[in-house]
C-alpha positions as CSV (number, residue, x, y, z in Angstrom):
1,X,71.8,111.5,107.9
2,X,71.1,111.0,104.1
3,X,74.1,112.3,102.7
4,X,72.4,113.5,99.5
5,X,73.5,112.0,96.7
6,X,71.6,110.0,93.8
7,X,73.4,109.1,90.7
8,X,70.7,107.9,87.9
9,X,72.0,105.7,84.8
10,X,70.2,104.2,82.2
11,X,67.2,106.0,81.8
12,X,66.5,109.5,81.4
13,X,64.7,111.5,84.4
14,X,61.8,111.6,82.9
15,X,61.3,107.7,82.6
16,X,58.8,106.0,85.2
17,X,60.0,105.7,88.2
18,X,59.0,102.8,88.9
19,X,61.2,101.4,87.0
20,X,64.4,102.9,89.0
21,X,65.7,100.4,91.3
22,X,67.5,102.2,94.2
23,X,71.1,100.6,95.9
24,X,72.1,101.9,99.3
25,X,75.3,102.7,100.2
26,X,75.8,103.3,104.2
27,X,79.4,104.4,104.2
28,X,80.9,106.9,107.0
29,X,81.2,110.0,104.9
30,X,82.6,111.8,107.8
31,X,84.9,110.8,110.6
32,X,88.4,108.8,110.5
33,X,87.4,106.3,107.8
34,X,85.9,109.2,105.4
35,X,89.0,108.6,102.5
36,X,88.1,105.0,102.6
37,X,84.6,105.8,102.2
38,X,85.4,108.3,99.0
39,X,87.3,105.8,97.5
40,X,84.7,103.0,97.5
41,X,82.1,105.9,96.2
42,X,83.9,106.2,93.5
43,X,84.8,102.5,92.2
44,X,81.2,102.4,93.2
45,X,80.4,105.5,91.4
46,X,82.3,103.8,87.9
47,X,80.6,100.6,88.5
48,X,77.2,101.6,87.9
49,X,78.4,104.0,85.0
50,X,80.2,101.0,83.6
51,X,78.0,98.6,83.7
52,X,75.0,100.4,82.6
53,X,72.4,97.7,84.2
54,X,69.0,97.1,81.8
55,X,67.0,99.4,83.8
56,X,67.7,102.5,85.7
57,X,69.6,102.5,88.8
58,X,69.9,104.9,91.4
59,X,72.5,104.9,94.2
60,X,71.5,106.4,97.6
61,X,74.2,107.6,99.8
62,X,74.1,107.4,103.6
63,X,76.4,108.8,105.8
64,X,77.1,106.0,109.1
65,X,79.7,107.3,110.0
66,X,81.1,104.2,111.7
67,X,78.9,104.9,115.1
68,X,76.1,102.9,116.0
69,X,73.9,106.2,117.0
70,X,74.8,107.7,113.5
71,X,74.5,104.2,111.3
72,X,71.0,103.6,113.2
73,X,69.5,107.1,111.3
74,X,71.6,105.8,108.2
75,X,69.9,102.8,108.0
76,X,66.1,104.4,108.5
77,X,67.3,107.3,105.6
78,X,68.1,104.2,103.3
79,X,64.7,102.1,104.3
80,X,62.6,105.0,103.9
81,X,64.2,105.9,100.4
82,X,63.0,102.5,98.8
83,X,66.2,100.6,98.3
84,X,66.0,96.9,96.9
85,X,69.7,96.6,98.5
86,X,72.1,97.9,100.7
87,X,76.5,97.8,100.3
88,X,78.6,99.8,101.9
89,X,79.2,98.8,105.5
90,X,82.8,99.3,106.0
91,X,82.4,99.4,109.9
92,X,80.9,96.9,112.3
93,X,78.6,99.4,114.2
94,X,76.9,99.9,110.6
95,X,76.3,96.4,109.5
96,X,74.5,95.7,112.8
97,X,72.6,98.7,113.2
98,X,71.3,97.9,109.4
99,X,70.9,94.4,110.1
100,X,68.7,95.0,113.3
101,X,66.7,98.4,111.2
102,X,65.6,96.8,107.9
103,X,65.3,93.5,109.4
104,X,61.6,93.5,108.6
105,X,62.1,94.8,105.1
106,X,63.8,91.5,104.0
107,X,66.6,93.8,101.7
108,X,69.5,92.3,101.3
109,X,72.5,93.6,103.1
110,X,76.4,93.2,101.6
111,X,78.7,94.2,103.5
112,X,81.9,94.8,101.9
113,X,83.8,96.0,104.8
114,X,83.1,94.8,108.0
115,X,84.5,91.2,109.4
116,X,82.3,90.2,112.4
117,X,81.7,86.9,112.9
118,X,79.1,87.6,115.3
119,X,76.9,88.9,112.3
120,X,77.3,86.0,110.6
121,X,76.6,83.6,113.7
122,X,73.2,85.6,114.6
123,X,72.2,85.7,110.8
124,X,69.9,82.8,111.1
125,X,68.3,83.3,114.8
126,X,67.7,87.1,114.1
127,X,66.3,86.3,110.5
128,X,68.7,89.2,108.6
129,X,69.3,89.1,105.0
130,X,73.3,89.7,105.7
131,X,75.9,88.6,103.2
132,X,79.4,89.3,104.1
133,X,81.7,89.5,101.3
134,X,84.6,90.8,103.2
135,X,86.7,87.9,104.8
136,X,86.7,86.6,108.1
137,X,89.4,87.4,110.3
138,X,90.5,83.6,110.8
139,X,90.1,83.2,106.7
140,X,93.9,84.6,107.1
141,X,95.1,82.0,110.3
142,X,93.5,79.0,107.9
143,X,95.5,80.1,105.0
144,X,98.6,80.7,107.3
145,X,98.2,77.1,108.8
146,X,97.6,75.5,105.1
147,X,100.7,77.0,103.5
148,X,103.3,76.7,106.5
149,X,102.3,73.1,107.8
150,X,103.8,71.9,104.5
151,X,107.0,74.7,104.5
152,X,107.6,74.5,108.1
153,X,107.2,70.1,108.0
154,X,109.8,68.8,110.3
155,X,111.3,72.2,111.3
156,X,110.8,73.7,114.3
157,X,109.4,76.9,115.0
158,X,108.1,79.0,117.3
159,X,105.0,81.7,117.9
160,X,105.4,85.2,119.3
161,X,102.6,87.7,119.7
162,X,102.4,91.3,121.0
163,X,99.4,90.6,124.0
164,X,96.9,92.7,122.3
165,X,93.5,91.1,121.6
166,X,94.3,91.0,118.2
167,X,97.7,89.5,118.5
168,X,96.8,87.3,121.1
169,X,93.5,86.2,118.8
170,X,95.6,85.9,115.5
171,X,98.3,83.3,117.6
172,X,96.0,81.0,119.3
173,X,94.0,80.9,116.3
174,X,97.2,79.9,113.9
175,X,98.5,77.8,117.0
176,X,95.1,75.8,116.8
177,X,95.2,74.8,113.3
178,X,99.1,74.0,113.2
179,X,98.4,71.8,116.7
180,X,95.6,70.1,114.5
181,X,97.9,69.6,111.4
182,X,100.4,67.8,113.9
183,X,102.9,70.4,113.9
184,X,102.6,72.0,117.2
185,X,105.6,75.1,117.9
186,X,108.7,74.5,119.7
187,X,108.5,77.6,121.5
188,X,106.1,80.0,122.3
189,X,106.4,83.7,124.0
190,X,104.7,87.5,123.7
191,X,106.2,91.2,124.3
192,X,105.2,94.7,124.8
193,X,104.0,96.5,121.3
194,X,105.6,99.7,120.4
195,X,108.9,99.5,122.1
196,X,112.8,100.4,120.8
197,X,113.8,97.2,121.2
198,X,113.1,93.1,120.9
199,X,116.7,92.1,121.3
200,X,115.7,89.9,124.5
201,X,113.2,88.2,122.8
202,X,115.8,87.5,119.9
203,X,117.9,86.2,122.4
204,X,115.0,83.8,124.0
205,X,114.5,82.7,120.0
206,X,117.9,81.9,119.5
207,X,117.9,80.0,122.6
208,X,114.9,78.1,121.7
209,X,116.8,76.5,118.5
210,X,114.4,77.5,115.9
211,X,114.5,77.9,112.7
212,X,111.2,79.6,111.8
213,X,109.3,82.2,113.6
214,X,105.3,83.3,113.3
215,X,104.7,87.3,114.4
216,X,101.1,88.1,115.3
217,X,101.9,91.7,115.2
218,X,102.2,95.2,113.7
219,X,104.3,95.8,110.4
220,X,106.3,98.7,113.1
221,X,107.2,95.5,115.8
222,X,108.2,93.6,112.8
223,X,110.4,96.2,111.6
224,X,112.6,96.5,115.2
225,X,112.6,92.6,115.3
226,X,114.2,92.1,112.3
227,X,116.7,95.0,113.1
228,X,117.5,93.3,116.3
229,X,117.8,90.2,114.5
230,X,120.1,91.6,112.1
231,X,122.8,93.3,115.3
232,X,122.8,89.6,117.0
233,X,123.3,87.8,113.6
234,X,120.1,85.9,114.1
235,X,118.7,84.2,111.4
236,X,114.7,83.1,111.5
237,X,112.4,82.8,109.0
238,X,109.9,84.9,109.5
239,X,105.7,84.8,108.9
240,X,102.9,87.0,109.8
241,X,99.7,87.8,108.7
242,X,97.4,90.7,107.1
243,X,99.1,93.6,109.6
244,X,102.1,93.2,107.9
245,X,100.9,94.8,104.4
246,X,101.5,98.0,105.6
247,X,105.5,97.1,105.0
248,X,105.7,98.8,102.1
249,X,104.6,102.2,103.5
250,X,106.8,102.2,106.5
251,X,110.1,104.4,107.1
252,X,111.7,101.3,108.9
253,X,110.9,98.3,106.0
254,X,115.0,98.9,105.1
255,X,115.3,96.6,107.9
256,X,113.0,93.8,106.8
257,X,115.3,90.5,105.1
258,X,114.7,89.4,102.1
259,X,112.1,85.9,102.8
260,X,109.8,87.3,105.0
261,X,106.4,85.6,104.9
262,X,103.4,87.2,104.9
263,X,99.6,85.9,104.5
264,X,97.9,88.8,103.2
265,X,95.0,89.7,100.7
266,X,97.1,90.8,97.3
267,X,96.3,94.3,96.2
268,X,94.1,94.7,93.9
269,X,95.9,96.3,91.2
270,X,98.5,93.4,90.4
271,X,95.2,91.4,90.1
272,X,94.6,90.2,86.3
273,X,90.7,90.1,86.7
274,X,91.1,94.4,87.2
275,X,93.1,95.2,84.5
276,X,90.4,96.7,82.4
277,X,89.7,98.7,85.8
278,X,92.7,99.4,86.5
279,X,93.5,101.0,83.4
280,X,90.1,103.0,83.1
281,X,91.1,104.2,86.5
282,X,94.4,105.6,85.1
283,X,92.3,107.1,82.2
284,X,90.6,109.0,84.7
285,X,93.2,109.7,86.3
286,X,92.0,108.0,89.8
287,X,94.9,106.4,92.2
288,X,94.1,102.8,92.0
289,X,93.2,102.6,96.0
290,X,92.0,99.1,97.6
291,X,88.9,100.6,98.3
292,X,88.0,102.1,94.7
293,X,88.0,98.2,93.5
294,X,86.2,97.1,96.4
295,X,83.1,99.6,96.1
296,X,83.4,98.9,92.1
297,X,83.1,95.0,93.1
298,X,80.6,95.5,95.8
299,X,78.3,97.2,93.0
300,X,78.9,94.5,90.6
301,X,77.6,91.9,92.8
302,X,74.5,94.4,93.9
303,X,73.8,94.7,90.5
304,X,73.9,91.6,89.3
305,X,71.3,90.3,91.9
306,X,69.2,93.0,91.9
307,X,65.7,91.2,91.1
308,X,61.8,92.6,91.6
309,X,61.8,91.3,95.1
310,X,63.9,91.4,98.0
311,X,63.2,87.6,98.5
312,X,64.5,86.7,94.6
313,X,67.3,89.2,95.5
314,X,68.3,87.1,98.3
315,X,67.9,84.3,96.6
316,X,69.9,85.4,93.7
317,X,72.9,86.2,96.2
318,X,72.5,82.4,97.6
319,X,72.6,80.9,94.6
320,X,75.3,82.8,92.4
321,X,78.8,82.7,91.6
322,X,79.5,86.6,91.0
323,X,82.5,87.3,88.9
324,X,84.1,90.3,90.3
325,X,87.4,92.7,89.9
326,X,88.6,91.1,93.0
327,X,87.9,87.7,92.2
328,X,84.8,85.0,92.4
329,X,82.6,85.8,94.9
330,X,80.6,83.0,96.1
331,X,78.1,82.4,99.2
332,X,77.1,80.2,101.3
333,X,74.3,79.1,103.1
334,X,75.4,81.7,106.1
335,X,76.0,84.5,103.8
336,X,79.8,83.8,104.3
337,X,82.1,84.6,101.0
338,X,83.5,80.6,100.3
339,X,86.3,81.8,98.7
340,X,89.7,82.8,100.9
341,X,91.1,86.1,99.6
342,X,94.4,85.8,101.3
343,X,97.6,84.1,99.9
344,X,101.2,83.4,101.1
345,X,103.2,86.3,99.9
346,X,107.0,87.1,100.4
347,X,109.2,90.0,100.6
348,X,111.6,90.9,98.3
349,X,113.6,93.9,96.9
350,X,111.5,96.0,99.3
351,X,107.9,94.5,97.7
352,X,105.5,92.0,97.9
353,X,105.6,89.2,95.7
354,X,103.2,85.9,95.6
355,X,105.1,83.0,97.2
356,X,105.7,80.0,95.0
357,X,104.2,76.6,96.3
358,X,106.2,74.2,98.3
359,X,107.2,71.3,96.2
360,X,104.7,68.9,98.2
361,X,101.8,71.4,97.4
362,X,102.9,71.6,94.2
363,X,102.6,67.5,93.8
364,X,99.2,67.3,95.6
């Protein structure tokens, strides 16, 4: 399943090739996820080309297509071409089949997409060289519970979720954490996704006398929620987490008030650490994508550990703080990224906008 391409910078062909250290990259070049994977090529593509490492560097393309059967021949193609380290992963099925195939090759892993914990969990009793720089999914309900135990102090407020795993996970988790804080909700209730209309949960909320209201759900429920709200003259503030950064894109975000909360990762291109990227990207005329900056960081942090050895590669991700487009980067001692992506954003004038610190957080 090698997909076939090598990209060589830094020396000329005819150099020894011993000195040509190889990155993987197990991305699923085909299936649903394929755009997502071309866009990470390329920011991974201009990240080698960029940064023009010391000696040569070669990247090795695998096609994983985000299935287990497909990602297991991915991950042999990539240990039988001689890689000294492996990105990519945007899929959980890849990360463990390359976890469990090059487990006895000691090569570090990145993983740049993926978000299981479980990987993370089994790291040290299955002996893989995993580092997960992508975020956990309860990085988001931590940052959720930090920001809105100190806006929401004294106010009550209530939880809704829409009964998928997901929601269900996202609202127990954020419930946990604001129980632990002391600020347990008022009121607490779920619906069916996907429907015309919430007005009956509106009217339970209004009911309930809150003031504030969490939505573990998708940017579309949002959407009719605060329509509904809107045709009973309710008035909530309203939070969510990373499902609602698809507002923007959506048909039916005219509805959304101005206020709305929203603990998401910020995109990258407001970031001030990619301008330079951000800019070359526009040079080149490339659509500054999430994913572009993601396989450009992904390769800056390969790169910079990159080391004779797989051991003093590992070692060199365990003990560095990597400076990347998207921010520091730093691991700890379970390959976990320390550093929380997400932050409290709000809506306004149909955009995304970073949320200013209550005046408590802002005294701390």
């Amino acid at each position: 399943m090698l997909f076939g391409l090598t990209l060589a910078t830094g020396v000329s062909h005819a150099a020894d090739q011993q000195n040509i250290q190889r990155i993987g990259l197990s991305l699923p070049m085909t299936g649903t996820a394929s755009l997502l994977a071309g866009q990470f090529l390329q920011g991974a593509r201009l990240a080698v080309e960029e940064l023009k490492p010391g000696g040569a560097v070669e990247l090795v393309v695998a096609d994983d297509g985000c299935d287990t059967a497909i990602a297991e021949l991915a991950a042999a193609d990539l240990k039988n071409a001689g890689i000294a380290i492996a990105t990519g992963y945007l899929c959980n099925e890849a990360a463990f089949a390359a976890v469990r195939g090059m487990r006895s090759t000691g090569i570090a892993i990145l993983v740049a997409g993926a978000r299981s914990e479980r990987l993370l969990k089994d790291r040290g009793r299955e002996n893989w060289n995993v580092w997960r720089m992508s975020p956990a999914d309860r990085d988001a309900a931590a940052l959720a519970a930090q920001r809105l135990s100190a806006r929401w102090r004294g106010r009550p407020w209530a939880i809704v979720d829409d009964g998928t795993a997901y929601g269900r996970t996202f609202a127990d988790e954020f419930r946990a954490m604001m129980e632990e804080a002391g600020q347990p909700p008022q009121f607490a209730d779920n619906f069916r996704p996907a429907q015309s209309t919430q007005s009956g949960l509106v009217r339970r909320l209004r009911s309930s006398g809150v003031t504030a209201v969490f939505i573990a759900a998708s940017a579309e429920d949002l959407a009719v929620i605060a329509g509904n709200m809107r045709q009973a003259e309710a008035s909530f503030e309203l939070a969510g987490g990373p499902t609602f950064d698809l507002l923007p894109w959506i048909e039916q975000a005219k509805d959304i008030p101005d206020g709305l909360l929203a603990v998401i990762e910020p995109q990258p291109v407001t970031l001030s650490q990619a301008r330079e990227l951000t800019e070359k990207l526009a040079e080149r005329e490339i659509e500054p994508e999430s994913y572009v900056y993601l396989g450009y960081a992904a390769l800056q942090i390969a790169i910079a550990a990159l080391r004779d050895n797989p051991a003093a590669t590992n070692a060199a991700l365990a003990e560095t703080v990597f400076q990347t487009v998207l921010g520091n980067i730093d691991f700890d001692a379970d390959g976990r990224n320390r550093v929380n992506p997400y932050e409290l954003q709000i809506w306004q004038d149909g955009a995304f906008r970073p949320a200013p610190p209550e005046p408590a957080e802002s005294a701390r």
